[in-house]
C-alpha positions as CSV (number, residue, x, y, z in Angstrom):
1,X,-37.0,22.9,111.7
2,X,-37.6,19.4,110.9
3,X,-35.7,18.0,113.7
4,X,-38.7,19.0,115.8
5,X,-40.8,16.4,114.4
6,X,-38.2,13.5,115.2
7,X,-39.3,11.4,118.0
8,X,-37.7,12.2,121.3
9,X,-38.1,10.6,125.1
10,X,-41.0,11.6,126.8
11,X,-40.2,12.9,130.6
12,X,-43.2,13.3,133.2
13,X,-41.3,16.1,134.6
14,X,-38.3,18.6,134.0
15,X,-35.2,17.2,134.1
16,X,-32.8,17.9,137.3
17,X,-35.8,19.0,139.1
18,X,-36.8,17.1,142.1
19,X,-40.4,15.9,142.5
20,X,-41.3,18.0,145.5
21,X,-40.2,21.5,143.7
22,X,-42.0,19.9,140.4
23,X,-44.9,19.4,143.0
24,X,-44.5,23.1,144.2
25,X,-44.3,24.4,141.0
26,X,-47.6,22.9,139.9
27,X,-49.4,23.7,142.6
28,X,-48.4,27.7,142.0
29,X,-49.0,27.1,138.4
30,X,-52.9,25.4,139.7
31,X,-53.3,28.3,142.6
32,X,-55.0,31.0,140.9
33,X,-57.6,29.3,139.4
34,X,-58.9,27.4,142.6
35,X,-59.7,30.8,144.7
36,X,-62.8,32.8,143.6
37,X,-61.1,35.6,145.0
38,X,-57.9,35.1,142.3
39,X,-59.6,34.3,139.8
40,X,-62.4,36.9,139.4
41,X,-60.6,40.0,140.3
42,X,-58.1,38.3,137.9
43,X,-60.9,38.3,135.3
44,X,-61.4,42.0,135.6
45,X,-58.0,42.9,135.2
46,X,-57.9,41.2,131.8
47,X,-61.0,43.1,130.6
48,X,-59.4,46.1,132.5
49,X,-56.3,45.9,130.9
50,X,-58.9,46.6,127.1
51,X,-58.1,49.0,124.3
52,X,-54.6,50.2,125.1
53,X,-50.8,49.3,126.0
54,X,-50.3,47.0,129.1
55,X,-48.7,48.2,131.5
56,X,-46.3,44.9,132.2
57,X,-43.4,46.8,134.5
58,X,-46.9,48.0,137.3
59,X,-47.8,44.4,137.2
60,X,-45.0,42.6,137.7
61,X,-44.4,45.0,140.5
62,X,-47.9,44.5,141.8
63,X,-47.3,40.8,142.1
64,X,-44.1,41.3,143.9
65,X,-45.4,43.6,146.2
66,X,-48.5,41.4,146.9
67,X,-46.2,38.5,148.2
68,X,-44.1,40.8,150.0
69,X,-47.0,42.1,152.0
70,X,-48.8,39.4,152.2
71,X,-48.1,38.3,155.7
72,X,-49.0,42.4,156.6
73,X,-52.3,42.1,154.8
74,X,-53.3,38.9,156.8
75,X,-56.8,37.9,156.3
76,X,-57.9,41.3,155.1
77,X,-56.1,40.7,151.8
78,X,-59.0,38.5,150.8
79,X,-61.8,40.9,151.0
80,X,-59.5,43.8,149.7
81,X,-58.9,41.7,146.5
82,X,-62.6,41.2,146.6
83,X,-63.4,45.0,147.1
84,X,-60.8,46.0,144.8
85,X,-61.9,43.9,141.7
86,X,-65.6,45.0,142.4
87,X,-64.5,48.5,142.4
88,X,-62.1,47.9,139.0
89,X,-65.3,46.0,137.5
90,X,-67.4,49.0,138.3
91,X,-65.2,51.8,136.4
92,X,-64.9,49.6,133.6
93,X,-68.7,49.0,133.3
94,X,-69.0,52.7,133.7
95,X,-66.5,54.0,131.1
96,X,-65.9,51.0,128.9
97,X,-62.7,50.1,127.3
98,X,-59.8,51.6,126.8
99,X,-59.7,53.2,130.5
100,X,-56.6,56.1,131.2
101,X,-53.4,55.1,131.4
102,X,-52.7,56.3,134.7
103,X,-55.8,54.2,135.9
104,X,-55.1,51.4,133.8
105,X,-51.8,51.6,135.3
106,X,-53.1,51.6,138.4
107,X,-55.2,48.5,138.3
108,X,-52.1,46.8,136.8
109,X,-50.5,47.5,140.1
110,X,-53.3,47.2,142.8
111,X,-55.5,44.4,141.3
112,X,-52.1,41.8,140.8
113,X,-50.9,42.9,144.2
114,X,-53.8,42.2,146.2
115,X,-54.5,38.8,144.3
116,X,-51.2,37.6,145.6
117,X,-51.9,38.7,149.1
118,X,-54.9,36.9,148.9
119,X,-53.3,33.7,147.7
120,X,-50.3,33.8,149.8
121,X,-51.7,35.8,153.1
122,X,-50.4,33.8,156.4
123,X,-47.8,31.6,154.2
124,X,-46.0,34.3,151.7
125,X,-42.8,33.8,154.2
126,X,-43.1,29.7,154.1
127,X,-44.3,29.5,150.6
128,X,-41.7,27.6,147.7
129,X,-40.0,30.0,145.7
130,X,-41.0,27.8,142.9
131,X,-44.7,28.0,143.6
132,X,-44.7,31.8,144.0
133,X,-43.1,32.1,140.6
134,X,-45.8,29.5,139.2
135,X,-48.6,31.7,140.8
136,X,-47.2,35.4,139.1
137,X,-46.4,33.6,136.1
138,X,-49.6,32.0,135.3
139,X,-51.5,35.6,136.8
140,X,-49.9,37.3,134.6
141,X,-49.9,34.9,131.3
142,X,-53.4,35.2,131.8
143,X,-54.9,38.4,132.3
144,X,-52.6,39.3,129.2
145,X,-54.1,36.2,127.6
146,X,-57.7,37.6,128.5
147,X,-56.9,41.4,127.0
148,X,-55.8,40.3,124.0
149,X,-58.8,38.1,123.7
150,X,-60.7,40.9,124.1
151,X,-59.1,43.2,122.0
152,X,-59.4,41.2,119.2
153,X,-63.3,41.1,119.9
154,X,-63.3,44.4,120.2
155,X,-61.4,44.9,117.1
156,X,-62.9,42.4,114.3
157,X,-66.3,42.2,115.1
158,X,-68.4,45.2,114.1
159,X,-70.3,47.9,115.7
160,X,-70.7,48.9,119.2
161,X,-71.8,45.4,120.5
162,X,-68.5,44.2,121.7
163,X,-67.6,47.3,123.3
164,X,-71.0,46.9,125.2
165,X,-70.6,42.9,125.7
166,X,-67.6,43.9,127.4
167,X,-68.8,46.3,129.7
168,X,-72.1,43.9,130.6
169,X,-69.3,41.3,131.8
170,X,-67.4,43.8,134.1
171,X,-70.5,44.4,135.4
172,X,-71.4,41.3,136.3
173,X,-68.6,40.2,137.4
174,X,-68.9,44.0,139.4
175,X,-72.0,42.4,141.3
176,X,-70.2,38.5,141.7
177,X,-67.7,40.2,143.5
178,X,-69.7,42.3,145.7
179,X,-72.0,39.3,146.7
180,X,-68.7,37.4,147.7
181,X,-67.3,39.8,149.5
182,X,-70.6,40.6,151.5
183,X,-70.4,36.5,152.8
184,X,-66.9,37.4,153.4
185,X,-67.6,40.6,155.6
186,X,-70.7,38.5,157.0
187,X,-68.5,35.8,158.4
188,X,-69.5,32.1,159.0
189,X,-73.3,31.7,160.0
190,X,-73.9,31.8,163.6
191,X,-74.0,28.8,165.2
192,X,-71.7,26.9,162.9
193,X,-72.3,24.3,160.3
194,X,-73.6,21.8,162.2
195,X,-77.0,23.6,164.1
């Protein structure tokens, strides 16, 4: 135990690894939370994922699946992870926490699945190994990170206020996502940006 407190060499990256796949591996670890449409759909699966056992074997599958059909999803995969997390956000402002396991379950699958697409769509096939496995890791890190978060709101702070704090956030995140994916439907402004 106490040789963890000696002083050791300080190294800027991993050892062995080159500087391009360090570079890649950042970048995956960065990726989630530079998309609005990772990130918020993300968000909902953490307060989704409320109140009962996660269901880690769906969402590591989800995340697999979502690179794999990535390139299939094309552009759609970013209004679908839109539409999807608005729908998710919707139940769970409706129901509250915990939801069913089968649709807990399914959230675990569909929500991680179409956040991949939606990162990797057009470049799942050319995309590092090492930056996919940054993206699912750091997905997944954190809408566990977010569950527990708010399971131990839900659990150490009295009354029903939590419970209802909770569901106010999936709703608004609900109507975020629904405004998003209305620009996305929408399309650029006729015209362009420069009339």
């Amino acid at each position: 135990m106490g040789l963890a407190l000696l002083p050791a060499p300080a190294m800027a990256h991993v050892p062995g690894l080159p500087a391009e796949a360090m570079a890649s591996l950042t970048l995956g670890l960065r990726l989630p939370f530079l998309y609005p449409e990772a990130l918020l759909p993300l968000l909902v699966l953490g307060l989704a994922l409320t109140g009962g056992p996660r269901p880690l074997i769906a969402g590591l599958a989800g995340l697999g699946a979502g690179l794999l059909g990535a390139d299939l999803l094309g552009e759609a995969a970013t209004a679908l992870a839109l539409g999807a997390g608005a729908l998710a956000g919707a139940v769970l402002a409706l129901k509250g926490p915990p939801l069913p396991g089968m649709l807990r379950h399914g959230m675990g699958f569909v929500l991680p699945a179409l956040i991949m697409a939606a990162l990797y769509h057009g470049g799942s096939a050319s995309a590092p190994a090492l930056m996919a496995l940054g993206s699912m890791g750091v997905l997944a890190v954190t809408a566990l990170l977010i569950a527990e978060i708010a399971d131990l709101l839900l659990t150490r702070l009295p009354g029903p206020i939590p419970g209802i704090a909770l569901r106010i956030a999936a709703s608004w995140l609900a109507a975020i996502l629904i405004l998003m994916l209305a620009f996305v439907l929408a399309g650029p402004a006729p015209g362009g940006a420069g009339a």
